[in-house]
C-alpha positions in Angstrom: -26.3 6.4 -19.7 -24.7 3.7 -21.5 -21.9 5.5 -22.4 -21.2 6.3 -19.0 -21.4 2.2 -17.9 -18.9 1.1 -20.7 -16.6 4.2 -19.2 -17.0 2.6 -15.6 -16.7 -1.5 -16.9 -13.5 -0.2 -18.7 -12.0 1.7 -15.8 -12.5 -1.4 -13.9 -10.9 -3.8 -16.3 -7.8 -1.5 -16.0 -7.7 -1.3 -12.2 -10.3 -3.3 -9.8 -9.8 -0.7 -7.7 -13.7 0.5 -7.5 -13.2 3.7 -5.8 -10.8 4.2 -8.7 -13.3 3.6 -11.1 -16.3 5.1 -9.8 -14.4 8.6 -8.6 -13.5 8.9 -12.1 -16.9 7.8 -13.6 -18.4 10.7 -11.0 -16.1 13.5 -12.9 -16.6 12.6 -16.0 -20.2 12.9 -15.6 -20.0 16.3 -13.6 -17.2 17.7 -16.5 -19.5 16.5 -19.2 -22.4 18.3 -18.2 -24.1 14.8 -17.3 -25.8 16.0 -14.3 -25.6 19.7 -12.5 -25.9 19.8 -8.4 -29.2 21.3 -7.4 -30.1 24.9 -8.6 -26.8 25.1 -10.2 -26.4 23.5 -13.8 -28.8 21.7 -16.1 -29.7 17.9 -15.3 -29.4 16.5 -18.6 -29.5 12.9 -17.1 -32.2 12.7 -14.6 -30.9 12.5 -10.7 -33.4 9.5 -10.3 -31.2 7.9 -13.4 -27.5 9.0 -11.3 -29.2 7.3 -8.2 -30.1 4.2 -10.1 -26.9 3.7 -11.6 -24.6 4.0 -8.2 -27.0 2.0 -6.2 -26.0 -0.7 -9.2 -22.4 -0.1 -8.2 -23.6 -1.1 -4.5 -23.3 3.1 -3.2 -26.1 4.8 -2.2 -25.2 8.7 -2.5 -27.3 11.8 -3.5 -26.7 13.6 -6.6 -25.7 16.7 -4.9 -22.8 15.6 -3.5 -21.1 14.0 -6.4 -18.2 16.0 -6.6 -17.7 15.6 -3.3 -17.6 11.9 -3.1 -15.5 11.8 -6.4 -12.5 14.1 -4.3 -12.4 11.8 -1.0 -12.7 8.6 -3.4 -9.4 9.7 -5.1 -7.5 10.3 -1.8 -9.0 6.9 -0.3 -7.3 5.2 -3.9 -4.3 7.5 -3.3 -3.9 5.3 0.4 -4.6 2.4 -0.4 -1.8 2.2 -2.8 0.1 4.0 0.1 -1.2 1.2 2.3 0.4 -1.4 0.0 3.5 0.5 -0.7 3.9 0.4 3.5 3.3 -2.8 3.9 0.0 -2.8 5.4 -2.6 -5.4 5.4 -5.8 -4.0 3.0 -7.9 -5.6 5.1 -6.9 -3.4 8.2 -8.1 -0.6 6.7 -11.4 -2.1 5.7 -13.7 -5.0 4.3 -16.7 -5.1 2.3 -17.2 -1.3 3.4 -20.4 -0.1 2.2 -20.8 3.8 2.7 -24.3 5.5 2.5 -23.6 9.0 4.0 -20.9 11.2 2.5 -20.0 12.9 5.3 -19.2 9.0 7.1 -17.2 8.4 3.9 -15.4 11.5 4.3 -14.2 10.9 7.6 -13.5 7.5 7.3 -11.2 8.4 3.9 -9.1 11.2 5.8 -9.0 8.5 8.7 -7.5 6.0 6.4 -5.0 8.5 4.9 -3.8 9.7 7.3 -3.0 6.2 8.9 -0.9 5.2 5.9 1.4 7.9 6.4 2.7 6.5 9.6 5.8 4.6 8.9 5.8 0.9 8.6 8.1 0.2 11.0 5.7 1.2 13.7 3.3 -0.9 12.5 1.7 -3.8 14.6 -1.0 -5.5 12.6 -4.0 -6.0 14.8 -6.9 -8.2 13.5 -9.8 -6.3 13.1 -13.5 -7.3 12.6 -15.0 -5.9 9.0 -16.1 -2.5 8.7 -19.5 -2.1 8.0 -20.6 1.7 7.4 -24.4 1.8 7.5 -27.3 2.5 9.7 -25.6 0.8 12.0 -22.0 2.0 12.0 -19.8 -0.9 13.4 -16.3 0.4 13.4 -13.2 -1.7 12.9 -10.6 -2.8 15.8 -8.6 -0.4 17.1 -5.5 0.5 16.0 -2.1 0.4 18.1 -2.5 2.3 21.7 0.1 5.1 20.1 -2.2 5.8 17.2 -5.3 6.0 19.2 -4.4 9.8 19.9 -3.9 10.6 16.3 -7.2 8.9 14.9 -9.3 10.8 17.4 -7.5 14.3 16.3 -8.3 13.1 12.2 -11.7 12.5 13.1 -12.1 15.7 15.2 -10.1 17.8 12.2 -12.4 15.9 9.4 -15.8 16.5 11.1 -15.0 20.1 10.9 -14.2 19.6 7.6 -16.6 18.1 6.6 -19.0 20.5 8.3 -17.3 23.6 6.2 -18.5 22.1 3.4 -21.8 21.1 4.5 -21.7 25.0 5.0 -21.0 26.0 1.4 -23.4 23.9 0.1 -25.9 25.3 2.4 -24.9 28.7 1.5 -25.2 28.3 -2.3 -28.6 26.5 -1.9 -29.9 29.1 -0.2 -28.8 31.8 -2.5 -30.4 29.8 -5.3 -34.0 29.0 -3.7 -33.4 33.2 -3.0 -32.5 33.5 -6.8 -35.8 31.4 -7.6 -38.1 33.6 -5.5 -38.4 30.7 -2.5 -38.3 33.3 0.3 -40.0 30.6 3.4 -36.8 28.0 2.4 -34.6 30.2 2.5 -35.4 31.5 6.0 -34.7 28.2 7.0 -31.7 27.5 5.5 -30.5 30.8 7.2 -31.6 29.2 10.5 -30.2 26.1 9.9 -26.4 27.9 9.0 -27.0 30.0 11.9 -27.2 26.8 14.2 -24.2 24.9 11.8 -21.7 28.3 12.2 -20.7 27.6 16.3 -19.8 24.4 15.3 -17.1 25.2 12.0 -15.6 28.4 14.2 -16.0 32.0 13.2 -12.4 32.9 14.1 -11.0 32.1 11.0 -11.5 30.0 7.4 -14.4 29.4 5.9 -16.4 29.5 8.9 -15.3 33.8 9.0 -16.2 34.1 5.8 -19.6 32.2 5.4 -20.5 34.4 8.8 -20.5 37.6 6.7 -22.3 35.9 3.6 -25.0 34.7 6.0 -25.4 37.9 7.5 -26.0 39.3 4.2 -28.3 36.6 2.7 -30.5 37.2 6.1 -30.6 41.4 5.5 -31.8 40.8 1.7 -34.6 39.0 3.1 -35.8 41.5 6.0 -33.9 44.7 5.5 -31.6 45.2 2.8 -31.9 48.9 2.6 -29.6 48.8 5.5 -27.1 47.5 3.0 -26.6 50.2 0.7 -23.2 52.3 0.5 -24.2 54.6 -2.6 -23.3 57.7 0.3 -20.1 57.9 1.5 -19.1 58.0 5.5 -17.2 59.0 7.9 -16.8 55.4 9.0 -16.2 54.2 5.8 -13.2 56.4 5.6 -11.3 55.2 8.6 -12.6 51.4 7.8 -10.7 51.9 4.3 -7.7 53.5 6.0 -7.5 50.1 8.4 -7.7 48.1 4.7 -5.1 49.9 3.6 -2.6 49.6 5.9 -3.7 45.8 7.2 -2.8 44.3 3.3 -0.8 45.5 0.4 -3.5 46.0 -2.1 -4.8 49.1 -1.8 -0.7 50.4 -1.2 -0.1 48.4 -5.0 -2.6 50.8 -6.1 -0.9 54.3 -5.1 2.4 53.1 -5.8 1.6 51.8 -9.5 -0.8 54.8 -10.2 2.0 57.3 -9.0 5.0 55.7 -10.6 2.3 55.8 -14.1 2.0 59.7 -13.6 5.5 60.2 -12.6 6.5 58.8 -15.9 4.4 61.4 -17.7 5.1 63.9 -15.8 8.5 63.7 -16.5 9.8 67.2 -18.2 6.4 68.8 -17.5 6.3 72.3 -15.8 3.0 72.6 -14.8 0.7 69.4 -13.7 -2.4 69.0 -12.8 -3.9 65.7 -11.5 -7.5 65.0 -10.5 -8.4 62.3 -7.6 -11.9 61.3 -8.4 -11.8 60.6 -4.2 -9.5 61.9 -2.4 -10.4 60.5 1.0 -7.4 61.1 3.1 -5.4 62.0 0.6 -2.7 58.6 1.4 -2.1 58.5 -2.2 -0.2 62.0 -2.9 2.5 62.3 0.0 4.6 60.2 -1.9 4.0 61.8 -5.6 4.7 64.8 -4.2 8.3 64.0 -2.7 8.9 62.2 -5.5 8.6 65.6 -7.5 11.0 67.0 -5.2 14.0 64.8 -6.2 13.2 65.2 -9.9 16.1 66.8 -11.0 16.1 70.6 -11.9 13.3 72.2 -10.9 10.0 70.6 -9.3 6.9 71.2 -11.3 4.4 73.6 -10.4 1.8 70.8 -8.6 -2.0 71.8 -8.7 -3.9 68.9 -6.7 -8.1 68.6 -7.2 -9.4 66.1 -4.8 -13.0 65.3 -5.1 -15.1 63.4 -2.3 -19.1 63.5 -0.8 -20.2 65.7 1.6 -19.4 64.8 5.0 -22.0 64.3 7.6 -21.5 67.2 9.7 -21.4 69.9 6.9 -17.2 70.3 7.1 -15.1 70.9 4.3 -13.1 67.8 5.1 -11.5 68.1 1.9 -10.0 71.4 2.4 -8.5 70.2 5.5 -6.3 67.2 3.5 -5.4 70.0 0.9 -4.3 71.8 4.1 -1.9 68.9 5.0 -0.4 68.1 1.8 0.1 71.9 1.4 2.0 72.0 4.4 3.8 69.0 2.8 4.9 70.2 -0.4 5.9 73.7 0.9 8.7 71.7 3.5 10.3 69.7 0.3 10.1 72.9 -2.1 7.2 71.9 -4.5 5.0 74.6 -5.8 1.4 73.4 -5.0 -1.8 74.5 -5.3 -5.4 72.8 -3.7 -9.0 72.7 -4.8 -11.8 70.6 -3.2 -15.2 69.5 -5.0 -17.6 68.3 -3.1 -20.1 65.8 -5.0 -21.8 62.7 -3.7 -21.5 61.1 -7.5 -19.0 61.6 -11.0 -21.8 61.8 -12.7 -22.7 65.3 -11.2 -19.8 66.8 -12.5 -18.2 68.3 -15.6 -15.5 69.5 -17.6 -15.9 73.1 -16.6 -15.9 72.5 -13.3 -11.9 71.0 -13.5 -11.1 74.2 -14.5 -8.2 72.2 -16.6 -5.5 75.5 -17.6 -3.6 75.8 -20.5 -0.5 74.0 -21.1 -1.1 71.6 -18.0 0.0 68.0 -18.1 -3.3 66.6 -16.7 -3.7 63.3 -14.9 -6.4 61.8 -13.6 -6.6 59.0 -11.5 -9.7 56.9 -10.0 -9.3 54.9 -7.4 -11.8 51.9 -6.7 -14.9 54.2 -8.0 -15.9 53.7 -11.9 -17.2 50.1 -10.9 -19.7 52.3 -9.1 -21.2 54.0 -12.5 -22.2 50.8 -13.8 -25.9 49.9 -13.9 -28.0 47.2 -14.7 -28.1 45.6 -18.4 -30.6 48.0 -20.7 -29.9 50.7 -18.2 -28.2 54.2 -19.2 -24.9 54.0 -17.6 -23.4 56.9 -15.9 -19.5 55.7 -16.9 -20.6 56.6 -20.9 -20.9 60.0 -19.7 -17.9 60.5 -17.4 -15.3 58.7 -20.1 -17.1 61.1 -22.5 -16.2 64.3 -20.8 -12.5 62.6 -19.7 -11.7 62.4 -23.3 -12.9 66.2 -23.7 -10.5 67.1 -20.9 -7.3 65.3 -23.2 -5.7 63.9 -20.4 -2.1 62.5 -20.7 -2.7 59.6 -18.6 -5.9 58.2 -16.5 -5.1 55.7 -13.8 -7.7 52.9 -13.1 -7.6 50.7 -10.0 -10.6 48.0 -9.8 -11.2 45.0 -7.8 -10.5 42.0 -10.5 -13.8 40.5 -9.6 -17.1 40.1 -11.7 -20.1 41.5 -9.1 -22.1 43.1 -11.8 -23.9 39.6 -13.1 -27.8 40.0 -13.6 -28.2 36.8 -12.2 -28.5 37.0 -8.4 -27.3 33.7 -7.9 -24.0 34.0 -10.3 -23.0 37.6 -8.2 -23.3 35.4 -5.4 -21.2 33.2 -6.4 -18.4 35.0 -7.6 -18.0 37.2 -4.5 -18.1 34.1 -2.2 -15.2 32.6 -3.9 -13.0 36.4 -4.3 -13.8 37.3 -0.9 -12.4 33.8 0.3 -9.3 34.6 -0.9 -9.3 38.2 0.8 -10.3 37.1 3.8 -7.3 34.3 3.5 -4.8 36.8 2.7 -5.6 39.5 5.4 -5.7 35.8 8.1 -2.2 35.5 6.5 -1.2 39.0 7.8 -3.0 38.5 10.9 -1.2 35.7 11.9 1.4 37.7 13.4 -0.7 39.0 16.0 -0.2 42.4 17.9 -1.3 45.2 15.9 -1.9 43.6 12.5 -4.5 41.6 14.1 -6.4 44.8 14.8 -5.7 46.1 11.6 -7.2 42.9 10.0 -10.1 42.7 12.1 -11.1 46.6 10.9 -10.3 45.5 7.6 -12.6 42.9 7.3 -15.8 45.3 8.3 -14.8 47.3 5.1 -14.9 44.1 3.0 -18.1 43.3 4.8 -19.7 46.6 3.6 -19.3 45.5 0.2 -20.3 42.2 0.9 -23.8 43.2 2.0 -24.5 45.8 -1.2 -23.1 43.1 -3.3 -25.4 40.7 -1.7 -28.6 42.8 0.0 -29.1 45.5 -2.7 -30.3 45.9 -6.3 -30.6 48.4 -8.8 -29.3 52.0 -7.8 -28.7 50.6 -4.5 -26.3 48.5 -5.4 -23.0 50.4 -5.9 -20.6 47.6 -5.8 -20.4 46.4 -9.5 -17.2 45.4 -9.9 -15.7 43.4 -13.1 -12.7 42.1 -14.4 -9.9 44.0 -16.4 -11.1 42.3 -19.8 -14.4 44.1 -19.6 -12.6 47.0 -18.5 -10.4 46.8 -21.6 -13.8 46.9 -23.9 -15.8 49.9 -22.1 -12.2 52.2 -22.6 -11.9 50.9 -26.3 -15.4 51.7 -26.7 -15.1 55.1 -24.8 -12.0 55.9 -27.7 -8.8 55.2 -25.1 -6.1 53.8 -25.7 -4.2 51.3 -23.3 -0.6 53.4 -21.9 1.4 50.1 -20.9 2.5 50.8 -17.3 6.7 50.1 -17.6 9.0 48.3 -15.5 9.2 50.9 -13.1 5.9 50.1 -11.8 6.4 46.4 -12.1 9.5 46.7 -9.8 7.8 49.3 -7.4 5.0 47.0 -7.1 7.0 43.9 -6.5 9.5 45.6 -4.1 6.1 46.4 -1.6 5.7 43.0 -1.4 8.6 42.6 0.6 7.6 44.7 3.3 4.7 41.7 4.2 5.8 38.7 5.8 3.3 36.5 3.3 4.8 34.9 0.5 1.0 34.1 -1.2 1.3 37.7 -2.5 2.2 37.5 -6.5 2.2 40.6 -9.3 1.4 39.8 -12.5 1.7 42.0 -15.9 -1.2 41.1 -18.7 -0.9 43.1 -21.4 0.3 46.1 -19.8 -1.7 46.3 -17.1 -0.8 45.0 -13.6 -2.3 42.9 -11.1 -1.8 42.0 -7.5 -3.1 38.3 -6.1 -2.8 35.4 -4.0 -2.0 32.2 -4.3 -2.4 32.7 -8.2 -5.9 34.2 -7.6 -5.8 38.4 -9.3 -7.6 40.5 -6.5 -7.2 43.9 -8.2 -5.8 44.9 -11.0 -4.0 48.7 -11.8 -3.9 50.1 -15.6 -3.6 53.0 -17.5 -5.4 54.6 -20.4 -5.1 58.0 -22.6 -7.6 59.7 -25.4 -6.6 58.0 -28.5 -6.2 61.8 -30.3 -3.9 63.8 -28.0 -4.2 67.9 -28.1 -4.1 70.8 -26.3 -6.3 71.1 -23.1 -8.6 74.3 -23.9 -8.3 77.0 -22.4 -9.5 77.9 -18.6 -10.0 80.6 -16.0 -7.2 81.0 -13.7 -9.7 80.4 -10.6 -9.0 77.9 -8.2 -8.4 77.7 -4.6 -4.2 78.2 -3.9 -3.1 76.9 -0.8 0.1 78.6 0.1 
């Protein structure tokens, strides 16, 4: 602790400004590893030590909302100087203020702010009584008539604020007594975010987001078999179609794997590709044209879509093949369909692919090998399936994942991680949304898709938990591992990917390349990530049978 005083009496013998000294004595204590909120770091140096220390500096503030405090201390520095740069009194703003609730301070700091950005000019210096921020709150004169208006609109906008926060907090805590076993706390906790939700606004922001995290934390507790997604729907089908056309992500994906296999397919005769779920089948209209205006002759196409059963017994699957049948006949490609119905990868094999001689094979996965991971010590179905991918010698495998790390042991870091990516989904569809009309709609269905993963991500463990996503990095290791090789995606895809952005009015969309591999975010934050990978030893398919279903 004595380190951390001579950091604060130095601060202060730079600048007397205490908020100044203290906001910076606050982060260096949190960035040092001096004290961890509640459930969430080690307390190196006891809270009842932090508490000691600030009350010595005249605050009286709990541990947990150090951070916090440090932020609005900083931005009450930043006015002040902005105060005296305008030409207004200090002591309007306040005198011996002494603040013992953060969320007072809070307001009170966005209050004073926001106040200093007015212009000088329109300043009337008032003479107000001392502001004393206690039990008893006893606030300062009012400002000019023409500000009264504005000051009532900060505290409004920093209440709510200030209650988002409270939110966050309440979520995080509740996931931790949850990761410590503390079932009775965290039912109250639920309740009492349940209560706090009205009041931040579920329309949009935080308040959106933390509705579908609550939800979630409440199923784990009383029903989170109702959570799990390892079968396929009907209803997850269309929600995924609404995702896809409400935001550009899933649209980055097609385009980038497509332009990948286009490049390999170039001079090839006869190709083959395998979608590991073929849903709709939205991905291959485009491929397929695309073929067309090769020049020469199109390749002879063969198309194997696999996907679960569906729920009333139908071969849904032919009935896509159908479509892009009727597709390829009107622009001249050859084509040929198969369906194979399986509810996992891990059910099928080699054989099955009935890969032919002489095909240029390429197979593509979209959003799915996150879902043959297991727990840590478990066998993990993705060995297998990369095993019998290499067997097949494909010239190119296209991988599209969520850039995310969801498959953390701990409860409490999963947690986490997904509040924080879904955030910026959820701000990025908002974005889209703003335009109202129809992509409104689209974004409202698009967030119950991202809800489903929310609550397996959140509700479920061990096989019921199908949403394991991780990053590209640990991506990277598992196809090094499996013997593949990394097959840099080119500029093509770069400048396909980037010329899709232009068709959304957002400019928080952003692709990136990382070592060959490409990834769409926004506002700097990677939401999913496209790359490409071949067997590191290339040869000849073996041979097949010729039996397959030909759609003419």
């Amino acid at each position: 602790m004595t380190s951390y005083l001579s950091f604060y009496k130095h601060a202060k013998g730079e600048r007397s400004n205490a908020p100044f000294a203290l906001s910076l004595f606050l982060r260096t204590a949190m960035e040092n590893g001096s004290y961890g909120q509640a459930g969430l770091g080690k307390a190196i140096m006891p809270a009842a030590e932090v508490d000691c220390l600030l009350a010595g500096m005249g605050y009286s503030i709990r541990p947990s909302d150090l951070c916090h405090v440090a932020e609005r201390l900083e931005k009450l520095d930043s006015a002040m100087i902005a105060a005296s740069s305008a030409g207004i009194p200090p002591e309007f703003l306040c005198s011996d203020a002494v603040h013992f609730n953060p969320s007072d301070l809070a307001a009170w700091v966005d209050s004073v702010a926001t106040l200093t950005e007015l212009q000088s000019d329109h300043f009337v210096p008032a003479h107000p009584a001392p502001a004393v921020w206690s039990n008893e709150i006893r606030p300062a004169a009012p400002p000019p008539a023409a500000s009264v208006s504005t000051v009532a609109e900060i505290g409004t906008s920093a209440e709510k604020e200030n209650e988002g926060i409270r939110l966050v907090h309440l979520l995080m805590t509740c996931a931790d007594f949850i990761h410590r076993g503390d079932r009775q706390m965290a039912v109250t906790l639920i309740e009492e975010m349940r209560l706090l939700l009205p009041r931040v606004g579920t329309i949009f922001g935080i308040g959106k987001v933390a509705g579908y995290f609550v939800d979630a934390l409440n199923r784990r507790l009383h029903s989170p078999t109702v959570a799990s997604t390892s079968q396929a729907s009907e209803e997850d089908e269309i929600l995924y179609h609404y995702f896809y056309e409400a935001s550009p992500y899933l649209k980055f994906a097609h385009f980038t794997a497509n332009q990948a296999i286009l490049d390999v397919f170039d001079g090839q005769d006869r190709v083959h590709v395998i979608d590991f779920n073929l849903m709709h089948g939205l991905q291959w209209p485009a491929l397929i044209q695309a073929l067309a205006l090769r020049p020469g002759r199109p390749p002879f196409l063969r198309l194997t879509g696999i996907g679960p059963p569906s729920a009333d017994g139908r071969d849904a699957l032919r009935d896509v093949g159908q479509r892009l049948a009727d597709l390829a006949r009107s622009v001249g490609v050859p084509f040929a369909f198969r369906s194979i119905i399986s509810a996992t990868l891990d059910e099928i094999g080699p054989t099955m692919l009935r890969v032919e001689h002489g095909e240029a094979v390429a197979i593509n996965s979209m959003l799915q090998f996150h879902r043959l991971l297991s727990d840590p010590g478990s066998p993990s179905p993705i060995d297998s399936v990369l095993s019998w991918i290499g067997e097949l010698r494909p010239v190119i495998v296209t991988v599209v994942e969520q850039e995310a790390d969801h498959n953390k042991p701990a409860f409490l870091d999963r947690f986490t991680e997904a509040l924080f990516y879904y955030s910026t989904v959820f701000d990025s569809l908002e974005a889209g949304a703003s335009a109202g009309g129809q992509a409104a709609e689209l974004a409202a269905f698009a967030e119950l898709f991202l809800q489903k993963e929310i609550c397996n991500i959140v509700c479920c463990e061990g096989t019921d938990r199908v949403e394991r996503h991780e990053p590209l990095a640990s991506w990277r290791t598992r196809f090094g591992q499996a013997g593949f090789l990394p097959a840099h995606l080119g500029s093509n895809a770069f400048r396909q990917a980037s010329m899709l952005l232009t068709l959304f009015s957002s400019e928080g969309y952003g692709v990136e390349e990382v070592d060959g591999c490409l990834t769409l975010g926004w506002h700097g934050r990677a939401v999913i990530s496209a790359s490409a990978w071949h067997p590191s030893e290339r040869v000849a398919a073996p041979p097949s049978s010729n039996l397959f279903f030909q759609l003419r």
